[in-house]
N, CA, C and O atoms as a GROMACS GRO file, in nm:
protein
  500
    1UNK      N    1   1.950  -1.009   0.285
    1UNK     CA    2   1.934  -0.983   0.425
    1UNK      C    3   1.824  -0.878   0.444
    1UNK      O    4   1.839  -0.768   0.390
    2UNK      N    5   1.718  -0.902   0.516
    2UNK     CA    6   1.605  -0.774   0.560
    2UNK      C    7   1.681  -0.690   0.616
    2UNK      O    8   1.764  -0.735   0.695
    3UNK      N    9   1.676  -0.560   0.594
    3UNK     CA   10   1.712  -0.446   0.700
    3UNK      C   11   1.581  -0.385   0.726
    3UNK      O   12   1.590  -0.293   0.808
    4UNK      N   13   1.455  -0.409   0.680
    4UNK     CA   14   1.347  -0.337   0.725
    4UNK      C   15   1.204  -0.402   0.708
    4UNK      O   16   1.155  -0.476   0.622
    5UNK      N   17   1.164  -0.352   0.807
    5UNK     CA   18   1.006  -0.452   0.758
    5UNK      C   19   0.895  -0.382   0.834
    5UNK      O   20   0.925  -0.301   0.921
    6UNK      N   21   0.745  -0.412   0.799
    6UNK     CA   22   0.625  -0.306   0.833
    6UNK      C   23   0.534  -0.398   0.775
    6UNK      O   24   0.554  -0.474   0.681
    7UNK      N   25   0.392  -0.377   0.868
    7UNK     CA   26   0.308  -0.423   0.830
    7UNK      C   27   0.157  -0.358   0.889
    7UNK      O   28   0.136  -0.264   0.966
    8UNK      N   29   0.105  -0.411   0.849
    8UNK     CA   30  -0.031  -0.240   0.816
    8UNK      C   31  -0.144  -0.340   0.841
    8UNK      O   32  -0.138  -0.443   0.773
    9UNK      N   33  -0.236  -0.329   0.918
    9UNK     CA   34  -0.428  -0.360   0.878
    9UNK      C   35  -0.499  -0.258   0.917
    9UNK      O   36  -0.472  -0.186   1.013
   10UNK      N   37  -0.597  -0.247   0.837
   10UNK     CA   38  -0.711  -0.156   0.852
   10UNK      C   39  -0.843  -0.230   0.797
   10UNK      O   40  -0.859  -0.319   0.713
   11UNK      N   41  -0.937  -0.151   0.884
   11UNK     CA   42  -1.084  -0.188   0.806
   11UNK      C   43  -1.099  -0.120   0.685
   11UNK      O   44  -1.042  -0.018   0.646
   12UNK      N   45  -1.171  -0.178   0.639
   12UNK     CA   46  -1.195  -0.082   0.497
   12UNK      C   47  -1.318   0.018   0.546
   12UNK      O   48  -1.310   0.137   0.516
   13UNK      N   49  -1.430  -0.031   0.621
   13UNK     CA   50  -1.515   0.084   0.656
   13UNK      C   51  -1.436   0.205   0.694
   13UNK      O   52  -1.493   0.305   0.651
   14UNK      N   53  -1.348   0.228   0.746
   14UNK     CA   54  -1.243   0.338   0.848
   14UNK      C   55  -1.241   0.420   0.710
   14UNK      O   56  -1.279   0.536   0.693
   15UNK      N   57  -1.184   0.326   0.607
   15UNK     CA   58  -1.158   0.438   0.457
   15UNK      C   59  -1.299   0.410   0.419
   15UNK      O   60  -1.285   0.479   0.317
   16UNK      N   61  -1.350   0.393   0.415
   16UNK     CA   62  -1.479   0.470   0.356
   16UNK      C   63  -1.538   0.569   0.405
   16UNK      O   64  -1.598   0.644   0.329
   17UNK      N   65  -1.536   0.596   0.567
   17UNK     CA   66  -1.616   0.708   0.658
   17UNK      C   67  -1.484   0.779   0.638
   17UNK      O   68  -1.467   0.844   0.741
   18UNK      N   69  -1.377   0.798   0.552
   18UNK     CA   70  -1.261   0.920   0.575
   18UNK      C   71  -1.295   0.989   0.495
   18UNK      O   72  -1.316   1.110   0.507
   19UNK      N   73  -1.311   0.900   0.360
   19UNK     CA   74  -1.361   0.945   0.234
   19UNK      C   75  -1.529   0.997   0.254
   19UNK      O   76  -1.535   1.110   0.206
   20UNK      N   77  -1.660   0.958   0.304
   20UNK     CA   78  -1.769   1.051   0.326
   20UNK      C   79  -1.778   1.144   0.390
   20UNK      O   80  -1.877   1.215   0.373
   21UNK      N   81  -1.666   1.185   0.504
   21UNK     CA   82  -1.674   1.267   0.550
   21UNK      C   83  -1.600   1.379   0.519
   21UNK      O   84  -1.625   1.492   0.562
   22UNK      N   85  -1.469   1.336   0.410
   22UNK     CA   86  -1.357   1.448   0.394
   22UNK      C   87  -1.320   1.461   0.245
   22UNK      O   88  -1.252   1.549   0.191
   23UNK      N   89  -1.391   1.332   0.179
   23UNK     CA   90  -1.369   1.389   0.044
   23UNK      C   91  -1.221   1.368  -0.024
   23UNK      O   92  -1.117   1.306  -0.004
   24UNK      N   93  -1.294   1.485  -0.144
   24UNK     CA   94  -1.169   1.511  -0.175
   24UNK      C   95  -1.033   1.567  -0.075
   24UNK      O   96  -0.927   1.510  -0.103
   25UNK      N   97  -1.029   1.626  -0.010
   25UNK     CA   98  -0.934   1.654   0.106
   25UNK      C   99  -0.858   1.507   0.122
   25UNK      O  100  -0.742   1.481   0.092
   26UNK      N  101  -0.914   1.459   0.152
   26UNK     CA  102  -0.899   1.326   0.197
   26UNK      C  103  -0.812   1.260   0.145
   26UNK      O  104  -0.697   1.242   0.184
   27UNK      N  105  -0.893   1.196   0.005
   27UNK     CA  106  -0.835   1.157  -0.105
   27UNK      C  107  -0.674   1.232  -0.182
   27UNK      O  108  -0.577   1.165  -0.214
   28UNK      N  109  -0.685   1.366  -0.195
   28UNK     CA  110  -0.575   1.418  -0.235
   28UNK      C  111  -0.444   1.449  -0.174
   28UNK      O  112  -0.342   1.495  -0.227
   29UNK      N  113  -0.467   1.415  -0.049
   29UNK     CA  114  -0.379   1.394   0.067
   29UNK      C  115  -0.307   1.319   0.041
   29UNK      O  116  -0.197   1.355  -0.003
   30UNK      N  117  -0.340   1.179   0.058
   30UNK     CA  118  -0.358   1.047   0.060
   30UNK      C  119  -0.277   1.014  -0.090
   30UNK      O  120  -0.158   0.983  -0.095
   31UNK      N  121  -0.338   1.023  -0.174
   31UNK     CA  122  -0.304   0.920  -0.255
   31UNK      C  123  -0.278   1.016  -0.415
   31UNK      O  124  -0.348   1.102  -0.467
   32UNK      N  125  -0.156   0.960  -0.457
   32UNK     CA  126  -0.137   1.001  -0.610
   32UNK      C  127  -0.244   0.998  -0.698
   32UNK      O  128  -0.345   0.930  -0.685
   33UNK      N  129  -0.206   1.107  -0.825
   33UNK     CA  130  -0.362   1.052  -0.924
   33UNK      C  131  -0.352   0.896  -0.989
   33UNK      O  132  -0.452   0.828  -1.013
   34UNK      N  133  -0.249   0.863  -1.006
   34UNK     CA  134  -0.254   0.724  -1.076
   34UNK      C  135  -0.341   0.663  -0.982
   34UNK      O  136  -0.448   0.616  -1.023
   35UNK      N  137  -0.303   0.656  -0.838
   35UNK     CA  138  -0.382   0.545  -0.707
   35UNK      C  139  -0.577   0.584  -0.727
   35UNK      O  140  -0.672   0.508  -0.709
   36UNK      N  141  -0.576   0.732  -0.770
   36UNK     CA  142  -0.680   0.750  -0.728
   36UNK      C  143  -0.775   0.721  -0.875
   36UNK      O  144  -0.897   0.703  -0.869
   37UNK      N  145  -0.677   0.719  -1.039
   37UNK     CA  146  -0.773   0.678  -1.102
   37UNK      C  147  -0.786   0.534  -1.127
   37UNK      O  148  -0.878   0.492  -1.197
   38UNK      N  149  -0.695   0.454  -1.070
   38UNK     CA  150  -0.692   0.319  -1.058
   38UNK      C  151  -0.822   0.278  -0.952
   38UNK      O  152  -0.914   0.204  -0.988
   39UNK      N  153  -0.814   0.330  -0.840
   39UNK     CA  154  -0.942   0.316  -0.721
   39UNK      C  155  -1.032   0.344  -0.798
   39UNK      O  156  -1.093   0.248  -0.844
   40UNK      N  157  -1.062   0.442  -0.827
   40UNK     CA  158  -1.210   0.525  -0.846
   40UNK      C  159  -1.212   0.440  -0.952
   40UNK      O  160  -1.312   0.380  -0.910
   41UNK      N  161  -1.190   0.388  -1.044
   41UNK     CA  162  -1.278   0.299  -1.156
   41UNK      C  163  -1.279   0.168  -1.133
   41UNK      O  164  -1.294   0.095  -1.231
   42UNK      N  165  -1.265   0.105  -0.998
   42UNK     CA  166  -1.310  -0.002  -0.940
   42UNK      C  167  -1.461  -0.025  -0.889
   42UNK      O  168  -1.510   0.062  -0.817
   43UNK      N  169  -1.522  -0.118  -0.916
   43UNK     CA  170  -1.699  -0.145  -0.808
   43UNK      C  171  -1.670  -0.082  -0.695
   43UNK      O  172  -1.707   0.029  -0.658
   44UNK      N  173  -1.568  -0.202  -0.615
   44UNK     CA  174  -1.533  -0.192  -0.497
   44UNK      C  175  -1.424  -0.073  -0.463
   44UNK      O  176  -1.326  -0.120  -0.406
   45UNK      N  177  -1.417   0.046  -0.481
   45UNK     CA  178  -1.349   0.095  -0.466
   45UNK      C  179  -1.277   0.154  -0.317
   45UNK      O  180  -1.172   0.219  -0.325
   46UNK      N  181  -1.320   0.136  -0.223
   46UNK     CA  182  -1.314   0.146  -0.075
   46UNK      C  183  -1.210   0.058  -0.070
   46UNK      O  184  -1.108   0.109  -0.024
   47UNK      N  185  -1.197  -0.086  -0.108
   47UNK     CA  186  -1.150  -0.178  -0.085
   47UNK      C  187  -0.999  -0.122  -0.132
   47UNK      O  188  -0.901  -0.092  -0.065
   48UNK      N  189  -1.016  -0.120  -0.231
   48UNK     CA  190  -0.862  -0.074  -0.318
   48UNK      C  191  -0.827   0.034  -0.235
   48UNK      O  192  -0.716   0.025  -0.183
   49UNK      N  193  -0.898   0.137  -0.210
   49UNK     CA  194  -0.818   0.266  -0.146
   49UNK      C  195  -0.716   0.208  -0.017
   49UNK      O  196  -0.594   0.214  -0.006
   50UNK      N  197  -0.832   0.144   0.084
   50UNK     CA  198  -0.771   0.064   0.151
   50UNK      C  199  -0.652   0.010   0.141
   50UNK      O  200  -0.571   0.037   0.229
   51UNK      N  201  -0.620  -0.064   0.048
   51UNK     CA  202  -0.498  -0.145   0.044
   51UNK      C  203  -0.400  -0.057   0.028
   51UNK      O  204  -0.312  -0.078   0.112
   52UNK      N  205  -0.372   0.041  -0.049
   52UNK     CA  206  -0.260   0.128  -0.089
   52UNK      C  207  -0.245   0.199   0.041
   52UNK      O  208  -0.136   0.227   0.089
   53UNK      N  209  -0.382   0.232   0.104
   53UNK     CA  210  -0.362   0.290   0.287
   53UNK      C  211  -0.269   0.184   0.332
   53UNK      O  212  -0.148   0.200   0.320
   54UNK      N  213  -0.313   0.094   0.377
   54UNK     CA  214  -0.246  -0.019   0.445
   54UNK      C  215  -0.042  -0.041   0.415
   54UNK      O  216   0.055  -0.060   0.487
   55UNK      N  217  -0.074  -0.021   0.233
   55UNK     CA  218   0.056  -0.040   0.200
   55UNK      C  219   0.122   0.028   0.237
   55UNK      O  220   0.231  -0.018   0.268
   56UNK      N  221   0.100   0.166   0.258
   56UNK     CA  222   0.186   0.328   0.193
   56UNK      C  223   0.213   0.298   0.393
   56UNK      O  224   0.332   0.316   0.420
   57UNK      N  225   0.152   0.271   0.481
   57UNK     CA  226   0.148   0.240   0.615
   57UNK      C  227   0.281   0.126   0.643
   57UNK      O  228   0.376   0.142   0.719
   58UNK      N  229   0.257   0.027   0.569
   58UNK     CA  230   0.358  -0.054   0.600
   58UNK      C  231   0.486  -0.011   0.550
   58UNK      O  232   0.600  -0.022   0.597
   59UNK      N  233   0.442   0.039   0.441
   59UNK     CA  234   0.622   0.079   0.358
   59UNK      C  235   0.683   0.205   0.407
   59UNK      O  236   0.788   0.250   0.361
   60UNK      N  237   0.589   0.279   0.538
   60UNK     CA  238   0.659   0.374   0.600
   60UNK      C  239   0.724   0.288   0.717
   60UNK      O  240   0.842   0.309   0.744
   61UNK      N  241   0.673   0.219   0.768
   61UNK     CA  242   0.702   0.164   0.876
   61UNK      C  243   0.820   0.045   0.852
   61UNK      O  244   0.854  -0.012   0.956
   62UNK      N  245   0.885   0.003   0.734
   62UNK     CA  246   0.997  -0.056   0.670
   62UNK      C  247   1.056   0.054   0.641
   62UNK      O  248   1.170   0.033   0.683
   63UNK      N  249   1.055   0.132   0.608
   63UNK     CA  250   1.172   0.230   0.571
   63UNK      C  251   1.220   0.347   0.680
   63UNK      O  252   1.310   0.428   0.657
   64UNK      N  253   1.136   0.338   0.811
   64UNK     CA  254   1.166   0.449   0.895
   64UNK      C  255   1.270   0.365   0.974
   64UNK      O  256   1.367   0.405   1.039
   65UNK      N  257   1.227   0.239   0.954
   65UNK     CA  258   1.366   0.154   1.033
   65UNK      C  259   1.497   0.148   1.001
   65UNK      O  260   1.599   0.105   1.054
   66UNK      N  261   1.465   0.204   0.893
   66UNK     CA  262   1.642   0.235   0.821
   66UNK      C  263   1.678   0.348   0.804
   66UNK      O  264   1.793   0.361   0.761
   67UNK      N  265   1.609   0.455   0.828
   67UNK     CA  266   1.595   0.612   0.776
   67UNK      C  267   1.500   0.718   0.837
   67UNK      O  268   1.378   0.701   0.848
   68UNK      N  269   1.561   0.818   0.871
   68UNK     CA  270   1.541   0.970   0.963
   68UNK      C  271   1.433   1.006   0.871
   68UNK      O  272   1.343   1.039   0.948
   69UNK      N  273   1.389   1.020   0.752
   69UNK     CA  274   1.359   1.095   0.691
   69UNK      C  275   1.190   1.073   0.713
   69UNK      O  276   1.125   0.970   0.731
   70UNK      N  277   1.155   1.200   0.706
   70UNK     CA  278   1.010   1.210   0.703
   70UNK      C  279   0.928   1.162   0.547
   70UNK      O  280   0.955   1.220   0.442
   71UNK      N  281   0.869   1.096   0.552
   71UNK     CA  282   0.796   1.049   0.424
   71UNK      C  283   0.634   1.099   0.422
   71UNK      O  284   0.538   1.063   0.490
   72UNK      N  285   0.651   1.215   0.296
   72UNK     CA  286   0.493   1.199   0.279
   72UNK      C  287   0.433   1.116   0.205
   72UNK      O  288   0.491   1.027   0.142
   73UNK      N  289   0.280   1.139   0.203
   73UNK     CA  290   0.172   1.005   0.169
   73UNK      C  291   0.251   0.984   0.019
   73UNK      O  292   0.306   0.884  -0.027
   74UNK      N  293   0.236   1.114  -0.033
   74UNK     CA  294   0.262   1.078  -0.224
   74UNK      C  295   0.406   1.020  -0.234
   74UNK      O  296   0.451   0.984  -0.343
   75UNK      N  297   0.475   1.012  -0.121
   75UNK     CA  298   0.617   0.999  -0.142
   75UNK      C  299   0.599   0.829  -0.189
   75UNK      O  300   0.681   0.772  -0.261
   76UNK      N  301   0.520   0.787  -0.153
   76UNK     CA  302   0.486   0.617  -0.164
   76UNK      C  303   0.347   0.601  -0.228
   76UNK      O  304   0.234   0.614  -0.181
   77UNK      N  305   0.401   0.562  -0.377
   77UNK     CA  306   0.219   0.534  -0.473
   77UNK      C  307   0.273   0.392  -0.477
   77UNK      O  308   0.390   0.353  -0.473
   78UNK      N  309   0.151   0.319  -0.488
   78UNK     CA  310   0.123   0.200  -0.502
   78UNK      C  311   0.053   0.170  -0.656
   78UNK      O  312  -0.041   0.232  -0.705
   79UNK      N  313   0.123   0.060  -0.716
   79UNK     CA  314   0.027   0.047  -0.832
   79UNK      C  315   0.062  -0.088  -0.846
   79UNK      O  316   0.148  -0.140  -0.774
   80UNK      N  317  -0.045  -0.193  -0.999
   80UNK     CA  318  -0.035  -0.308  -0.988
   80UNK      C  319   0.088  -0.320  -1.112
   80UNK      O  320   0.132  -0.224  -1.176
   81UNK      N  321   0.122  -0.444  -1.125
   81UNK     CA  322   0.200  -0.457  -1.250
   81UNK      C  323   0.103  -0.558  -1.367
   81UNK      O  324   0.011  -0.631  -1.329
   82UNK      N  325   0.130  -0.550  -1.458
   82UNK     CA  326  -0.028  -0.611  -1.536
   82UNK      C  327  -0.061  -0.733  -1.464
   82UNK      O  328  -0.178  -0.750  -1.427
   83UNK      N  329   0.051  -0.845  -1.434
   83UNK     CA  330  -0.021  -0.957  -1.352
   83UNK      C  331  -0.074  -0.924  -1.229
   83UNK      O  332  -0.128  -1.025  -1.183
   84UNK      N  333  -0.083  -0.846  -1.168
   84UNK     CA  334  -0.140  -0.806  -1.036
   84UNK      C  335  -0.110  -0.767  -0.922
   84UNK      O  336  -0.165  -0.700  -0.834
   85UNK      N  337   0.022  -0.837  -0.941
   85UNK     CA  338   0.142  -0.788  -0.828
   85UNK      C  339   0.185  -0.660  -0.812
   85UNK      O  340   0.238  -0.600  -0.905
   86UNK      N  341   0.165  -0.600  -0.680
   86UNK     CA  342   0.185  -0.514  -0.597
   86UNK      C  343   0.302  -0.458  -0.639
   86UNK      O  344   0.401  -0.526  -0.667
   87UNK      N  345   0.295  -0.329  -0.647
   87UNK     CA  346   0.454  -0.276  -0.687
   87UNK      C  347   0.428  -0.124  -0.600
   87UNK      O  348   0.324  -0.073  -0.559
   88UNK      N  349   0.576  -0.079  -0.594
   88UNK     CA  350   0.581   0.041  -0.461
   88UNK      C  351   0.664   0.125  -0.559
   88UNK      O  352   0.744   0.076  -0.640
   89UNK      N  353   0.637   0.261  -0.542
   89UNK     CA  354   0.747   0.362  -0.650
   89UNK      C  355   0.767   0.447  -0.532
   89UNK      O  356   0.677   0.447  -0.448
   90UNK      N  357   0.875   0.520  -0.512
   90UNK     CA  358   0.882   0.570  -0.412
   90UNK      C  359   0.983   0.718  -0.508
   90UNK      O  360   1.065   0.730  -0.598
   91UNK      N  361   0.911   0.794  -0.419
   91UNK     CA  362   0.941   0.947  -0.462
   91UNK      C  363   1.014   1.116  -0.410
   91UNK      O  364   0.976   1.163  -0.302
   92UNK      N  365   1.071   1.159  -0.457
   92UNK     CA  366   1.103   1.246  -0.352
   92UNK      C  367   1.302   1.209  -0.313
   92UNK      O  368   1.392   1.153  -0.375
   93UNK      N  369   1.292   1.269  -0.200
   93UNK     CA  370   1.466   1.174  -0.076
   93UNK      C  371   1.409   1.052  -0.017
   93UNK      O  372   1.499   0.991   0.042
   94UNK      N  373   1.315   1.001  -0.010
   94UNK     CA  374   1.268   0.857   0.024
   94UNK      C  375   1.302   0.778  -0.102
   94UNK      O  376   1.297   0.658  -0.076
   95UNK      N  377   1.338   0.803  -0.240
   95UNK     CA  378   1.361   0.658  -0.304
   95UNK      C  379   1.551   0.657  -0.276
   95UNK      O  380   1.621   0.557  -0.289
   96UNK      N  381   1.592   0.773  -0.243
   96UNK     CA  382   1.740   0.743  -0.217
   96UNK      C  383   1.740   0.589  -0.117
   96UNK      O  384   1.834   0.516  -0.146
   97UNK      N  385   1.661   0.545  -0.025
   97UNK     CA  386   1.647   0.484   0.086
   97UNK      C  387   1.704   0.305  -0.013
   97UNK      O  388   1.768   0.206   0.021
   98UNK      N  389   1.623   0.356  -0.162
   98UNK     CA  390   1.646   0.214  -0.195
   98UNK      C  391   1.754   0.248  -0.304
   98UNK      O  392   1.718   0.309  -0.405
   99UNK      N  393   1.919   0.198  -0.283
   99UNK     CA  394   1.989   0.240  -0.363
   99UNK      C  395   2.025   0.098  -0.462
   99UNK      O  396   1.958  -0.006  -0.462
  100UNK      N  397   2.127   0.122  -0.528
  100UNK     CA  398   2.125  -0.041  -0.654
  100UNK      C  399   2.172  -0.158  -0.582
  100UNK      O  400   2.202  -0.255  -0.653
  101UNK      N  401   2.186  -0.171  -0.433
  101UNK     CA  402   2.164  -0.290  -0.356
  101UNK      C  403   2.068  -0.331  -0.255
  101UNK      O  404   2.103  -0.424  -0.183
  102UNK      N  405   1.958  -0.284  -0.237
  102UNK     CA  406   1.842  -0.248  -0.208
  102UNK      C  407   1.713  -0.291  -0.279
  102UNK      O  408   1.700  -0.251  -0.395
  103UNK      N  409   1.643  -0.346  -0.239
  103UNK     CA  410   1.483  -0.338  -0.304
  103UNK      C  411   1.372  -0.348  -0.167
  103UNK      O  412   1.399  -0.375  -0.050
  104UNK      N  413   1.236  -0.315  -0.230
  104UNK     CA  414   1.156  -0.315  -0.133
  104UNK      C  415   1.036  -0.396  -0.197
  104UNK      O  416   1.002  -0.372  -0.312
  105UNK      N  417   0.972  -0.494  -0.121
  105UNK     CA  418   0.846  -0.527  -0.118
  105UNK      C  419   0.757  -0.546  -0.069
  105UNK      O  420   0.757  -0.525   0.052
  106UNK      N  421   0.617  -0.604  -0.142
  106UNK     CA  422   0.530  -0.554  -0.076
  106UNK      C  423   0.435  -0.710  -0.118
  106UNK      O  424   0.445  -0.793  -0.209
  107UNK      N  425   0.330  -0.693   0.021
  107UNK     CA  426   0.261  -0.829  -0.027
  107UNK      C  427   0.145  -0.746   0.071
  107UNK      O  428   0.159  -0.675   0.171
  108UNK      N  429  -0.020  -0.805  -0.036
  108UNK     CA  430  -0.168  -0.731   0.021
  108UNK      C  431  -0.248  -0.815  -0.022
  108UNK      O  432  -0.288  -0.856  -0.131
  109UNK      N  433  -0.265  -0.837   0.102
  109UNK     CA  434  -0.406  -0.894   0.138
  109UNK      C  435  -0.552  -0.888   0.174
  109UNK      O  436  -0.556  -0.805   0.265
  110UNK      N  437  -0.666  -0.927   0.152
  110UNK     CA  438  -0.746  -0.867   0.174
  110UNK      C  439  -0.862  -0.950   0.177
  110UNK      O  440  -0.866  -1.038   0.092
  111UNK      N  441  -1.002  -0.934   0.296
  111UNK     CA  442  -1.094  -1.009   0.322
  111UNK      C  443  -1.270  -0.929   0.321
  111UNK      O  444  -1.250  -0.808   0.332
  112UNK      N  445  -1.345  -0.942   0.316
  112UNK     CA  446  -1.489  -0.880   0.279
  112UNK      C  447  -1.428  -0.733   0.418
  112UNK      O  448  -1.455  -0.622   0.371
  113UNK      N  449  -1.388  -0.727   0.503
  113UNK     CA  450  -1.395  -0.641   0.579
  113UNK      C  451  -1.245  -0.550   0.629
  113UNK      O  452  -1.244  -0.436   0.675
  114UNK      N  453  -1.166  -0.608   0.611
  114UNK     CA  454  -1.025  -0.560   0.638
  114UNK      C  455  -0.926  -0.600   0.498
  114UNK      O  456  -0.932  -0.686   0.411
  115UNK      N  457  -0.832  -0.482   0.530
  115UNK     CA  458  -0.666  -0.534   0.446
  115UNK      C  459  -0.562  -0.539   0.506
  115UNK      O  460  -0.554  -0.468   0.607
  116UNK      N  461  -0.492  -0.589   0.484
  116UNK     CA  462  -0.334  -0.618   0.560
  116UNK      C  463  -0.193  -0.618   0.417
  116UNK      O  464  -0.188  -0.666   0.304
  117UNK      N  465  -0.089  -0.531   0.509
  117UNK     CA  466   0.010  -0.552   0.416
  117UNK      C  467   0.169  -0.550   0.461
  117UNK      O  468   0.230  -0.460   0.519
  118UNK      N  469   0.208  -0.653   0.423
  118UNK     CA  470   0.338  -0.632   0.457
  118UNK      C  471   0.456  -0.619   0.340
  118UNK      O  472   0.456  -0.664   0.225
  119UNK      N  473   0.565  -0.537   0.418
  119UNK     CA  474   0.622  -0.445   0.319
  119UNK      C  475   0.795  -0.463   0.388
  119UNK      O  476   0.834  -0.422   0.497
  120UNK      N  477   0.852  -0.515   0.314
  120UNK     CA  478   0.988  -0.569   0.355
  120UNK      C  479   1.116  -0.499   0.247
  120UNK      O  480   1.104  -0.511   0.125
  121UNK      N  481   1.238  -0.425   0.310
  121UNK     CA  482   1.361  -0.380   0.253
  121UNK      C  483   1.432  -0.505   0.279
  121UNK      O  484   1.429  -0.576   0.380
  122UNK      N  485   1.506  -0.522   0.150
  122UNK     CA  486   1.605  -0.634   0.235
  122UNK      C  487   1.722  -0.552   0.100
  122UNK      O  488   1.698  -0.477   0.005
  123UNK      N  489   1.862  -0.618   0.159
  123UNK     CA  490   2.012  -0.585   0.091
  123UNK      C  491   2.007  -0.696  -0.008
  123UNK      O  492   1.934  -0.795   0.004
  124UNK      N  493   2.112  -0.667  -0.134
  124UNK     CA  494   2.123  -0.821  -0.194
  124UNK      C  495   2.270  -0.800  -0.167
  124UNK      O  496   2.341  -0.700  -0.163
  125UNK      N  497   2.294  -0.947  -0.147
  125UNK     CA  498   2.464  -1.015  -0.096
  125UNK      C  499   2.534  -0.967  -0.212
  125UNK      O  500   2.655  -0.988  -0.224
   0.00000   0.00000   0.00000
């Protein structure tokens, strides 16, 4: 059964003018070191930052539907699993949110100019 769901788009230019204008600030805000040495040794690396924006966006917006709690950025890293698939670790009193009947996922998408992601809690029966 879903109890929560979120979904996120952004341009990727938006994260690129966050990142020329703010940097590191920016970046360390934002995103764990794993996210950021996974990004940064991409070509396209704008693109990737992007998506984990988009994600860490949607998977707040699935989990605030079930839960008071304030979530910061690092509270939600995004990383791949070797086949490629999207995986969410969640950190902090935000992974209480997913207890051993609980899971959360995540699905990202992405086109030469934007990303999109949606990010779904559901119960198991």
């Amino acid at each position: 059964m879903i109890i929560g769901i979120g979904i996120d788009i952004i341009e990727i230019e938006r994260i690129k003018k966050s990142v020329d204008s703010y940097d590191e600030k920016f970046l360390n805000k934002i995103y764990t070191k794993r996210e950021l040495d996974y990004c940064l040794s991409k070509p396209n690396k704008y693109q990737h930052l992007a998506a984990r924006f988009a994600a860490k966006e949607a998977v707040y917006k699935a989990i605030s539907s079930i839960s008071g709690l304030v979530v910061g950025w690092k509270n939600i890293e995004i990383f791949n699993e070797p086949n490629g698939m999207p995986v969410v670790k969640l950190s902090g009193k935000v992974k209480e949110i997913l207890s051993h009947d609980r899971e959360l996922k995540i699905s990202i998408s992405h086109s030469r100019d934007y990303v999109a992601c949606v990010a779904i809690v559901y119960k198991n029966d």
